[in-house]
SEMARSE-309021 format. One line per field, with one value per residue (C-alpha): residue in three letters; x, y, z. Coordinates in Angstrom, 2 decimals. Example, Ala and Ser with C-alpha at 12.3 -4.5 7.8 and 13.67 -1.06 7.14 Angstrom:
rest <- [ALA / SER]
X <- [12.30 / 13.67]
Y <- [-4.50 / -1.06]
Z <- [7.80 / 7.14]
***
This chain:
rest <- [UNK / UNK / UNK / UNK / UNK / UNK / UNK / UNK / UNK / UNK / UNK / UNK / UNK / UNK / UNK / UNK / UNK / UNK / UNK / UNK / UNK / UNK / UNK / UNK / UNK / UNK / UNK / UNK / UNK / UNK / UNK / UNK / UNK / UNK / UNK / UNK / UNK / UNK / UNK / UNK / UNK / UNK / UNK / UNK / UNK / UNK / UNK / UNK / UNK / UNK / UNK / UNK / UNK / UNK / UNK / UNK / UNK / UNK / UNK / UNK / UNK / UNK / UNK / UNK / UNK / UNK / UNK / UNK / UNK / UNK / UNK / UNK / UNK / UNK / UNK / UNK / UNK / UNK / UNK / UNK / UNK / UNK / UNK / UNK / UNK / UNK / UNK / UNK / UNK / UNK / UNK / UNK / UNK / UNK / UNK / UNK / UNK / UNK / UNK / UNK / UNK / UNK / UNK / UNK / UNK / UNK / UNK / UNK / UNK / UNK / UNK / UNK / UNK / UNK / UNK / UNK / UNK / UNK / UNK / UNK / UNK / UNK / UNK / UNK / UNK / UNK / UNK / UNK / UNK / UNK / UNK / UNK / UNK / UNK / UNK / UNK / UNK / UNK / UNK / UNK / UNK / UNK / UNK / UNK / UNK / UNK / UNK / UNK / UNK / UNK / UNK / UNK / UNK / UNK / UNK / UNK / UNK / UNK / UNK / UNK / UNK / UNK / UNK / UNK / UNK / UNK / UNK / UNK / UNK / UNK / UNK / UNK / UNK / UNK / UNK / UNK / UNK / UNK / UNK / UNK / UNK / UNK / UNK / UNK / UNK / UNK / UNK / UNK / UNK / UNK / UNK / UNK / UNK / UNK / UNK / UNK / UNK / UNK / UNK / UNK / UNK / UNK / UNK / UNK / UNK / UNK / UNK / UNK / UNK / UNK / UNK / UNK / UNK / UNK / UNK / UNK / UNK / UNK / UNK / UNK / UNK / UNK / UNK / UNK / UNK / UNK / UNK / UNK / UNK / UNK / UNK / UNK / UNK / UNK]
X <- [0.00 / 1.71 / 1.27 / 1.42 / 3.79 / 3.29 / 6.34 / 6.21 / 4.41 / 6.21 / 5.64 / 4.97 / 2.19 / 0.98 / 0.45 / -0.98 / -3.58 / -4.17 / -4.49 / -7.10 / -8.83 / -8.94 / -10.49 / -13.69 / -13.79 / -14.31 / -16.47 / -18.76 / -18.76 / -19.81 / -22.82 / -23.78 / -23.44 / -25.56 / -28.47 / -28.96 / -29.27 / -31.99 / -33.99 / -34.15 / -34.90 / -38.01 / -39.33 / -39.36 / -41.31 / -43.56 / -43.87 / -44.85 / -47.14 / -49.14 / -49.71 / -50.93 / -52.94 / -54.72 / -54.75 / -56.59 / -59.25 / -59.96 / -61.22 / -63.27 / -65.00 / -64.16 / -62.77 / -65.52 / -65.68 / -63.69 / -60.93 / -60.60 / -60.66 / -57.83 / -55.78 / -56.14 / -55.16 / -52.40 / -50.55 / -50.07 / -48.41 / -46.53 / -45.36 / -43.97 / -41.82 / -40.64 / -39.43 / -37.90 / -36.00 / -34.63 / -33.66 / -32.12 / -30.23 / -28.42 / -27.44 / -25.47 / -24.00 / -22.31 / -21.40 / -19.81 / -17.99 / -16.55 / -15.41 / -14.02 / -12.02 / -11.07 / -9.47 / -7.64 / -6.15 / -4.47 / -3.35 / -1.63 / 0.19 / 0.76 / 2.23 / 5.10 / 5.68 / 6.54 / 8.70 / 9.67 / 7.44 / 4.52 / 3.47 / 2.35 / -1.19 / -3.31 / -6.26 / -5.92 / -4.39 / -5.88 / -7.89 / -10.35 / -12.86 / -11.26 / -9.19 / -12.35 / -14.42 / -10.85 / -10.84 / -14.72 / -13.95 / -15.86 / -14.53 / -12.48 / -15.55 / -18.47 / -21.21 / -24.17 / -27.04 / -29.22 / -27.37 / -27.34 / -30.01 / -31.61 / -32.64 / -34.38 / -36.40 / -37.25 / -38.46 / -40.67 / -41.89 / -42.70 / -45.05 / -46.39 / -47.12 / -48.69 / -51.02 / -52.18 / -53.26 / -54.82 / -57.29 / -57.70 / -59.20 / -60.93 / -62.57 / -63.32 / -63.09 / -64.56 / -62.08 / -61.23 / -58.81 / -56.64 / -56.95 / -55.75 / -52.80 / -51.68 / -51.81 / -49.93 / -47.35 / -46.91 / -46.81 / -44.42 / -42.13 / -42.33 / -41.39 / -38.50 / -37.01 / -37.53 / -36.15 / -32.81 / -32.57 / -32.96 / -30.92 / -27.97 / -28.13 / -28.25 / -25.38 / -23.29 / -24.33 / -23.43 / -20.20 / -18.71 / -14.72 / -11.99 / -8.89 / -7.42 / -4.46 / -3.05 / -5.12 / -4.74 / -1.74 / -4.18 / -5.87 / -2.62 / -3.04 / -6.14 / -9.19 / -10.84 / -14.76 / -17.54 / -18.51 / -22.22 / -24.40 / -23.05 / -20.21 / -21.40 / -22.18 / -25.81]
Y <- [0.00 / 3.08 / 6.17 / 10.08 / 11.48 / 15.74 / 18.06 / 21.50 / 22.52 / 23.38 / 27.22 / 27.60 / 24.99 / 26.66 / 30.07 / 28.69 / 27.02 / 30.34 / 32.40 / 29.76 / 29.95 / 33.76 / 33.82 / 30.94 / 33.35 / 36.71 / 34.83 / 33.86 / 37.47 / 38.85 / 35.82 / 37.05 / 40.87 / 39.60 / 37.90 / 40.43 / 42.84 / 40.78 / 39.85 / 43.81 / 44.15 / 41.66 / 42.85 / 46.77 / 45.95 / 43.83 / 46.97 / 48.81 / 46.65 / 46.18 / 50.08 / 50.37 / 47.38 / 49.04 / 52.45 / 50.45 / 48.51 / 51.99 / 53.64 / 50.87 / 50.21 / 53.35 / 52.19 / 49.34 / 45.43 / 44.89 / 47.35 / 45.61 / 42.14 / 42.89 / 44.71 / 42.35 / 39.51 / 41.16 / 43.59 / 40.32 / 38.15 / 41.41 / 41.63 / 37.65 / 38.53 / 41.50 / 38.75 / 36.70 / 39.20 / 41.15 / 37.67 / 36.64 / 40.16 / 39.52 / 35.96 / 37.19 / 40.23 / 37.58 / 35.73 / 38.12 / 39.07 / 35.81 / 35.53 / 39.39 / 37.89 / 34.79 / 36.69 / 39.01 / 36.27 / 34.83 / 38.36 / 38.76 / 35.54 / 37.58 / 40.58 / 38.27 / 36.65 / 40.43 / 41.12 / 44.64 / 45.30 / 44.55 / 48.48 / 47.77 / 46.20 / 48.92 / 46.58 / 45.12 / 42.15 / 41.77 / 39.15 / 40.91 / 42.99 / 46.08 / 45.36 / 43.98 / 47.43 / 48.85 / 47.51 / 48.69 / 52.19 / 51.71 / 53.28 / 50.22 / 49.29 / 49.68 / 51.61 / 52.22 / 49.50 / 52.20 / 53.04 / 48.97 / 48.38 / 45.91 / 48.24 / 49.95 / 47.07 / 46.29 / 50.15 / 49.63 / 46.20 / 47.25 / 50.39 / 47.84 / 45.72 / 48.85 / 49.86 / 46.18 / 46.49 / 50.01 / 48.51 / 45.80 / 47.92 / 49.84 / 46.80 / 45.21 / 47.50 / 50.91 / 52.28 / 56.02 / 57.47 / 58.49 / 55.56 / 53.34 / 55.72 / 55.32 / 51.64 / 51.56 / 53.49 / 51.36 / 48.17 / 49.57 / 50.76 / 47.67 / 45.83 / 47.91 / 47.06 / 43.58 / 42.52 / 44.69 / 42.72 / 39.42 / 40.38 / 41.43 / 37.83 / 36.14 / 38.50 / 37.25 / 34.23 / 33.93 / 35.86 / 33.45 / 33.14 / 32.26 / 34.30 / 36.11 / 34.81 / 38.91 / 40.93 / 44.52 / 46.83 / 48.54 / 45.21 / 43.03 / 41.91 / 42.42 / 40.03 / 39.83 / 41.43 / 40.07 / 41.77 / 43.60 / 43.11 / 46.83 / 45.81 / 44.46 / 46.72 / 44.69]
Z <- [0.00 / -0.88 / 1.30 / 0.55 / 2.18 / 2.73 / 1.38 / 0.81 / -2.24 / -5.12 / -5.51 / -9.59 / -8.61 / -5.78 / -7.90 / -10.72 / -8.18 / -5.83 / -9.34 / -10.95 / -7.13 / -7.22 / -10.42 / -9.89 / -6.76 / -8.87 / -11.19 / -7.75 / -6.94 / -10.11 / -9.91 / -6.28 / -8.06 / -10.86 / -9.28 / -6.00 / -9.06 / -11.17 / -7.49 / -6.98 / -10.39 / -10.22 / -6.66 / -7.86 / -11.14 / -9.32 / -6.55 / -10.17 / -12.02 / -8.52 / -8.21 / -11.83 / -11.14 / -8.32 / -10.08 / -12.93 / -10.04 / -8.54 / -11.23 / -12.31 / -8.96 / -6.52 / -2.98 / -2.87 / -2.34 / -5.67 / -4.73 / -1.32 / -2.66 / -4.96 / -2.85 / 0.10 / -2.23 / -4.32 / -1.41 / 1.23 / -1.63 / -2.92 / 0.71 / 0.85 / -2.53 / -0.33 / 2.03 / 0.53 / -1.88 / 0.97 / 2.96 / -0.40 / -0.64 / 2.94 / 1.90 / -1.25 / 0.91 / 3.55 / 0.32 / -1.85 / 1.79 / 2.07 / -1.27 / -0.93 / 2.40 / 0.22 / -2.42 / -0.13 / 1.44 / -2.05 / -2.66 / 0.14 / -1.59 / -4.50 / -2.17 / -0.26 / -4.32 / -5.78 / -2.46 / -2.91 / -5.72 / -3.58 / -3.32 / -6.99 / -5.79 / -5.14 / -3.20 / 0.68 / 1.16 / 4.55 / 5.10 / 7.94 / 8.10 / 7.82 / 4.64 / 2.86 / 3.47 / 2.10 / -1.00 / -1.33 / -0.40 / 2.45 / 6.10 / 7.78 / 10.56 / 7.26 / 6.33 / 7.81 / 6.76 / 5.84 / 2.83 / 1.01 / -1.35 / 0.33 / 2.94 / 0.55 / -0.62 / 2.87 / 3.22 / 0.21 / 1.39 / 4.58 / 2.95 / 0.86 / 4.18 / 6.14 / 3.20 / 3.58 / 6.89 / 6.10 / 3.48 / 5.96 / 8.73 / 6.05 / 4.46 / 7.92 / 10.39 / 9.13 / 10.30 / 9.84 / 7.45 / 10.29 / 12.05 / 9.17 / 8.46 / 11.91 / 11.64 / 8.21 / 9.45 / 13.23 / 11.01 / 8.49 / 11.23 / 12.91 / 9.77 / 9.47 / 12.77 / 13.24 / 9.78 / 9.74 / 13.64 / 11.64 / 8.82 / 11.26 / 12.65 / 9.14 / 7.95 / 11.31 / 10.89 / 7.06 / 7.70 / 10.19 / 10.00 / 12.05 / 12.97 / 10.03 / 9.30 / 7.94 / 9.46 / 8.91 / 10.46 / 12.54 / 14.56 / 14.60 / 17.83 / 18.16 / 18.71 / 15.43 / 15.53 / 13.70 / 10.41 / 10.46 / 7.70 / 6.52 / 5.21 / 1.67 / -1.37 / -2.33]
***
């Protein structure tokens, strides 16, 4: 029976592996890139088609049984896509993180390979946290959540979700206009706040690493935070 015995890789084969790595890597990211885009893409013309849809219902029947049916039946399922297209969004932000530390992590390879020539790599080669957001332009601890996109499809989804229960305690309730505004906009608010809590979680959850192994100048040393779900571009 003939056994493997471990010696040190030959470097030539170690860089042609690493560089064939860090390309299925930027090939993953520009797939992450590419669908978060086309799920946004599909939730906002739904979002569309929906209004004119209603637009369409309420001049035909006025705020009556029709309108309420339709709405009722249309805004709830409008509301799921929201769901899962913002849930979706967070997954392929702690994705396209991982592959970002991934690839910093072969280029720091690259960095010891070129010696004194390393200053020629303008990206991180830090495999945290901090030199991720680096390489993004992003400030080293992130970006506030309120500015990624799927924030923005969770505001919208959550409107969406408050106008829902509006109509509802219109159509059932007879309720007043006030009333039902108030309602809208304690459900919408609340919709806001519990899924950016979940999505933090998922995004910490997704994100999960161990101890860089070049961690940036500023943290060497240092214990190694968990990344927030700020820290992606989708």
């Amino acid at each position: 029976m003939t056994r493997v015995t471990s010696s040190a890789p030959d470097s030539q084969q170690l860089l042609t592996a690493l560089s064939t790595e860090h390309f299925t890597l930027q090939g993953a990211r520009s797939q992450t890139m590419s669908e978060s885009s086309a799920r946004a893409s599909v939730y906002v013309f739904s979002v569309s088609s929906t209004l004119v849809a209603l637009g369409f219902i309420g001049q035909l029947s006025d705020v009556g049984d029709a309108f309420n049916v339709f709405a009722l039946t249309v805004l709830p399922t409008l509301y799921m896509l929201g769901v899962v297209t913002f849930v979706r969004l967070v997954e392929c932000a702690a994705e396209d993180f991982r592959y970002g530390l991934a690839i910093n992590r072969i280029r720091h390879y690259y960095e010891e390979v070129a010696g004194d020539r390393a200053s020629l790599f303008l990206l991180s080669g830090h495999d945290d946290k901090a030199g991720v957001n680096a390489n993004m332009a992003l400030p080293p601890e992130g970006r506030m959540p309120y500015f990624a996109f799927s924030t923005a499809v969770l505001v919208i989804n959550s409107v969406v979700g408050g106008s829902a229960a509006a109509i509802a305690l219109g159509a059932f309730v007879d309720a007043s206009l006030g009333l039902a505004a108030g309602a809208a906009g304690a459900v919408a608010i609340a919709s806001v706040a519990a899924w950016l809590r979940y999505s933090d979680r998922l995004f910490e959850a997704g994100t999960a690493q161990s101890e860089p192994l070049f961690p940036s100048p500023s943290r060497c040393g240092a214990h190694a935070q968990p990344p927030n779900r700020a820290d992606s571009s989708v």
